[in-house]
C-alpha positions in Angstrom: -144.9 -94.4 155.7 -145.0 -93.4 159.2 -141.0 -92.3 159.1 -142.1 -90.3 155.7 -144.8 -88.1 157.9 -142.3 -87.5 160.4 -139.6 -86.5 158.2 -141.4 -83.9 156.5 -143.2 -82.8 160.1 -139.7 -81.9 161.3 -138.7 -80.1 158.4 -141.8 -77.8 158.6 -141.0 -76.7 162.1 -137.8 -75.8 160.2 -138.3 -73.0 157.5 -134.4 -72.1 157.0 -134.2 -76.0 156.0 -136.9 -75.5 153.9 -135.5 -71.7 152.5 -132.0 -72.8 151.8 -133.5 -76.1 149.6 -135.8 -73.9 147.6 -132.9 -71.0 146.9 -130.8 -74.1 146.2 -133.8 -75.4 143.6 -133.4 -72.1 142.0 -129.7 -72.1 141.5 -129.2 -75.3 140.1 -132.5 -76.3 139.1 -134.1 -73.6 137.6 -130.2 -71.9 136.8 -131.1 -68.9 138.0 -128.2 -66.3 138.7 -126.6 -66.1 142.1 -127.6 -62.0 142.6 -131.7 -63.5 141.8 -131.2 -66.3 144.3 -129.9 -63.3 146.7 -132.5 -61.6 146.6 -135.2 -64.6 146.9 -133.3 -65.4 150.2 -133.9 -62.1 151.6 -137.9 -61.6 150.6 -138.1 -65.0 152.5 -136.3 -63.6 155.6 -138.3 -60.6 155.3 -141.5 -62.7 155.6 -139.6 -65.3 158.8 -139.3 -62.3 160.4 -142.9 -61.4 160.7 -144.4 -64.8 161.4 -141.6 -66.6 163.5 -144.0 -67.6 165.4 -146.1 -69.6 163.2 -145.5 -73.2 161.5 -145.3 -72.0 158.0 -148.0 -75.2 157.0 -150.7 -72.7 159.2 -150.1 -69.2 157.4 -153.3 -68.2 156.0 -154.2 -65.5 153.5 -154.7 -63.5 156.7 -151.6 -63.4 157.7 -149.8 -62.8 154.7 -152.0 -59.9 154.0 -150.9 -58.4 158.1 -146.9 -59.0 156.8 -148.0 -57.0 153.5 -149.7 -54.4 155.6 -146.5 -54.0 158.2 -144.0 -53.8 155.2 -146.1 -51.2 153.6 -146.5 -49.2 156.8 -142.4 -48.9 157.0 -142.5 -47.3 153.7 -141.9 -50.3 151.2 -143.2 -49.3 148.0 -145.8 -51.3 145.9 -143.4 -52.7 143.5 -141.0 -54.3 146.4 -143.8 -55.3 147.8 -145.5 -56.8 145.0 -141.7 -58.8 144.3 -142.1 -59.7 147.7 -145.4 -61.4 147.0 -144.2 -63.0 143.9 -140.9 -64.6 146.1 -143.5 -65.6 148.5 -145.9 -67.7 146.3 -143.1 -69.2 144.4 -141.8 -70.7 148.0 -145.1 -71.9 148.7 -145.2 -73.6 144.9 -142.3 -75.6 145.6 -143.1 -76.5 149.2 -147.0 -78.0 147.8 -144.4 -79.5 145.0 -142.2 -81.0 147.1 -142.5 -80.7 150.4 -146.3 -82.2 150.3 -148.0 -79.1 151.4 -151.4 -78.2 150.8 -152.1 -74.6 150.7 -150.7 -71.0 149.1 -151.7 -68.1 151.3 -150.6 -65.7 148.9 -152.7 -66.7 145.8 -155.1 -64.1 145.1 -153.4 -61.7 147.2 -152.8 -57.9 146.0 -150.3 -55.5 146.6 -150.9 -51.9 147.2 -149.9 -49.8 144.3 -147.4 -46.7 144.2 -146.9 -44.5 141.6 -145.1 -46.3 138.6 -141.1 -45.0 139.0 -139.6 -44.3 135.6 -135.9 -45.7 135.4 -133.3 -42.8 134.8 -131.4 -43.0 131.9 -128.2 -41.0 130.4 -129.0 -38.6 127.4 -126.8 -39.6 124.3 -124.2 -36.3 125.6 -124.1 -38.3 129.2 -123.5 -41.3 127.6 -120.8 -39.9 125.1 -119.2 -38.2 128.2 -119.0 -41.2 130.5 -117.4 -43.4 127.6 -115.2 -40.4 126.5 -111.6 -41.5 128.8 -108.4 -43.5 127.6 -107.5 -47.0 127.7 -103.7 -47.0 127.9 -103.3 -49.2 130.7 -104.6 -52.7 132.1 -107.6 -51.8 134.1 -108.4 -48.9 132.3 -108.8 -50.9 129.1 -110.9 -53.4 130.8 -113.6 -50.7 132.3 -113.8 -49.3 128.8 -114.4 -52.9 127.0 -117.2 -52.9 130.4 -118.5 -49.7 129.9 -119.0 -50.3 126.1 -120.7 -53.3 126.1 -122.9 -52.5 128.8 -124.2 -49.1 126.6 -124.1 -50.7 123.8 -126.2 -54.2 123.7 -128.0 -53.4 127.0 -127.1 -55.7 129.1 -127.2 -56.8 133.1 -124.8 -56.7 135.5 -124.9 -60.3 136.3 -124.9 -61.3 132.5 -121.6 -59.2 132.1 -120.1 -60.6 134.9 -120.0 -64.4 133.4 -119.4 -63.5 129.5 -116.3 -65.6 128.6 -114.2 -64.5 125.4 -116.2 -67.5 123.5 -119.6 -65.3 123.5 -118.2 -62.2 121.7 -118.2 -62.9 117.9 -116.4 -60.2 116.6 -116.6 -61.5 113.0 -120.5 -61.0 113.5 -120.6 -58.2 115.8 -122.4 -60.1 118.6 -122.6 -61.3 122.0 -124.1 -64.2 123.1 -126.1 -63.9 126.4 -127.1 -66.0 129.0 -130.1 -64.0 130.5 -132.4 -65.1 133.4 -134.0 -68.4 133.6 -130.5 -69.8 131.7 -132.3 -68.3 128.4 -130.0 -67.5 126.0 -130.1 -64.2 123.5 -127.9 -62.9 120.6 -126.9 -59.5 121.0 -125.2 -56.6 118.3 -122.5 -55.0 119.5 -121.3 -51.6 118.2 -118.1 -50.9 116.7 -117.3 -48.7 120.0 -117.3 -52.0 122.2 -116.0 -54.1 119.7 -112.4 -51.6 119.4 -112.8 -51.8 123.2 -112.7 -55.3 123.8 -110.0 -56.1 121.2 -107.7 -53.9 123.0 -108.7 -55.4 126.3 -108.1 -58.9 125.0 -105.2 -58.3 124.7 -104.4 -57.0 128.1 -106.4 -59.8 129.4 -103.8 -62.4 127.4 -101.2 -60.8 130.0 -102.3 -60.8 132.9 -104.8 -64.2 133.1 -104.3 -67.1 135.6 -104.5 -70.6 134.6 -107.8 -71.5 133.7 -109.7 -68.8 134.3 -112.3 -68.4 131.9 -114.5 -65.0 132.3 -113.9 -62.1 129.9 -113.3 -59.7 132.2 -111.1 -59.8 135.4 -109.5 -58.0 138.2 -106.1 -57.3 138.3 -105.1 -60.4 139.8 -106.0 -62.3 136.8 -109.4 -63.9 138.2 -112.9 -63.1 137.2 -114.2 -59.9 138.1 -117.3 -59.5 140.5 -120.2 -58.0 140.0 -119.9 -56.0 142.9 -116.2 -54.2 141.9 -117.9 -53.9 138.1 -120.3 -51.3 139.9 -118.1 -49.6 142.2 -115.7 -49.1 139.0 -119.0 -47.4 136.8 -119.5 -45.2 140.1 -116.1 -44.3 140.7 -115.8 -43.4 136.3 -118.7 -41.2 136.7 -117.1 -39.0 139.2 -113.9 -38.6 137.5 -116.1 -37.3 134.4 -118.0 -35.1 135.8 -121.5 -37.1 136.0 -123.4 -35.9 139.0 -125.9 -38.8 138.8 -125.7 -42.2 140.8 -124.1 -44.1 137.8 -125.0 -47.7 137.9 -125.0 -50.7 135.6 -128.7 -50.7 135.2 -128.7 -47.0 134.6 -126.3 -48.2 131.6 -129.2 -50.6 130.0 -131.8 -48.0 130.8 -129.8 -45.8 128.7 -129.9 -48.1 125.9 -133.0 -49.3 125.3 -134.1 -45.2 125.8 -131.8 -44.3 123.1 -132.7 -47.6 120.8 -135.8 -46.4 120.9 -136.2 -43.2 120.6 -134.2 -43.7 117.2 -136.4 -47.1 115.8 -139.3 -47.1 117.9 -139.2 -50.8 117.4 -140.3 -51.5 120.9 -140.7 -55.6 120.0 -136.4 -55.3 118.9 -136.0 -53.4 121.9 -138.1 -56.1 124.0 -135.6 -59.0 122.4 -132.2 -56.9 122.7 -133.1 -56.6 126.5 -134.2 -60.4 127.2 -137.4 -59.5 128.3 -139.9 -62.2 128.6 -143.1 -59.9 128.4 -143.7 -56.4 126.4 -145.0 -54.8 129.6 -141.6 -54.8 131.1 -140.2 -52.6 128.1 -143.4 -50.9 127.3 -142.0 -48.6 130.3 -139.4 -47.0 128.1 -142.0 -45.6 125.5 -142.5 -43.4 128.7 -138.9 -42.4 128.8 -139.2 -41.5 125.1 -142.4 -39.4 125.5 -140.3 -37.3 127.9 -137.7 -36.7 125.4 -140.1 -35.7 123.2 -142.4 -33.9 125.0 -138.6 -31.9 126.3 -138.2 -31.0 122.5 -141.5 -30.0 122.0 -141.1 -27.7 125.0 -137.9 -26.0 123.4 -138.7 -25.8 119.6 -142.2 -25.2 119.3 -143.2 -21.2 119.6 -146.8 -21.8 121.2 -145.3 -24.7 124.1 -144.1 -22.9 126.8 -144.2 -19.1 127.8 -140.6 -18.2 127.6 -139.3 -16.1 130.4 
């Protein structure tokens, strides 16, 4: 019993012991994606930075609120801060799980709030224009079959990245998804991506080492990252004349805007997107009251004194 208390006494005057076993617990416990287990690890430096000085078993609610205050001073906005938080207490869940500790400082604790941030979004012309480029040769047939089937079933960056040929049913115009938490969706997929991706199959049959499985990958024959998929969407953009920052979420923004503003099924749009809660995609009934409230401005004769 004795060697027990002493065990977990050293490992609390040890917190990137204790950081790298919880981001472990989360990758291959919990199966969350490596770019989410990123960004856990750095909230949790963000916070060892603050209170290096302090066994993590004594932070109170006290200090946690000083950290909160410091990060907001340097210009952090509510919601970073309020992920922050989240990160924070889900540390201090697993350490009372496993680690025998006894108290959460950040229960009960509030963030301050910032004005809600709309996500930008491509109008259907954007959209049309970006996708709008040929696919006559290796890589340029890959970024299309990308492109494509990021517009058109919404998805994330890191769920692109691991699709393997076996989750594309063409026959039934779907993808299949693994989405955060290992939670897998079924996704349509438009006749756009699905041309697209038949001609980058085969491509991808010429060029593919030895078993490599992904869908898409570089021109070495290995899977793709997730950080060359973005710099690929950026580097499109430019060549077609997009003056925006182009990114992959901006590509699911897009999406669920346009799904939307042509259903107005916001519970379909909530499932399409993998969202565990309604409030997450309640956000782009905003984005559609600004498309409306755009044509309002431009076809109604009483909206807007024209100049």
């Amino acid at each position: 019993m004795a060697d027990s208390v002493n065990v977990i006494s050293a490992m609390s005057r040890k917190p990137e012991l204790l950081a790298t076993l919880f981001i472990d617990h989360l990758l291959y416990e919990r199966r969350l994606s490596p770019l989410t287990g990123d960004s856990y690890a750095r909230d949790i430096r963000a916070l060892f930075s603050h209170v290096s000085e302090l066994n993590l078993q004594q932070l109170q609610a006290s200090d946690i609120r000083q950290v909160i205050a410091k990060l907001h001073g340097k210009g952090l906005s509510g919601r970073s801060l309020s992920r922050m938080l989240s990160t924070w207490r889900s540390f201090y869940d697993y350490l009372i799980r496993d680690h025998h500790y006894q108290l959460n400082p950040c229960i009960g604790l509030r963030v301050p709030k910032s004005p809600q941030k709309l996500p930008s979004a491509l109008s259907p012309d954007e959209a049309k224009q970006l996708l709008a480029f040929p696919s006559d040769s290796c890589l340029l047939a890959r970024d299309s079959a990308m492109f494509e089937l990021f517009y058109s079933s919404g998805l994330r960056l890191a769920e692109l990245a691991q699709l393997k040929p076996v989750d594309i049913s063409v026959d039934e115009g779907t993808v299949r998804v693994w989405g955060k938490g290992g939670k897998v969706r079924i996704v349509p997929v438009g006749d756009y991506a699905l041309k697209a991706l038949a001609t980058w199959l085969k491509q991808r049959a010429l060029i593919i080492r030895p078993g490599e499985t992904a869908l898409f990958l570089s021109q070495h024959g290995k899977a793709i990252s997730a950080r060359t998929i973005s710099y690929r969407l950026k580097w499109r953009a430019r060549l077609q004349g997009i003056h925006q920052n182009v990114h992959p979420h901006m590509l699911r923004h897009s999406f669920a805007s346009h799904v939307l503003q042509s259903s107005g099924d916001l519970r379909a749009v909530q499932e399409m997107l993998g969202h565990a809660h309604i409030t997450s995609t309640q956000v782009y009934t905003h984005l559609d009251f600004q498309h409306l409230t755009k044509i309002y401005d431009l076809a109604h004769p009483r909206a807007k004194k024209r100049s």
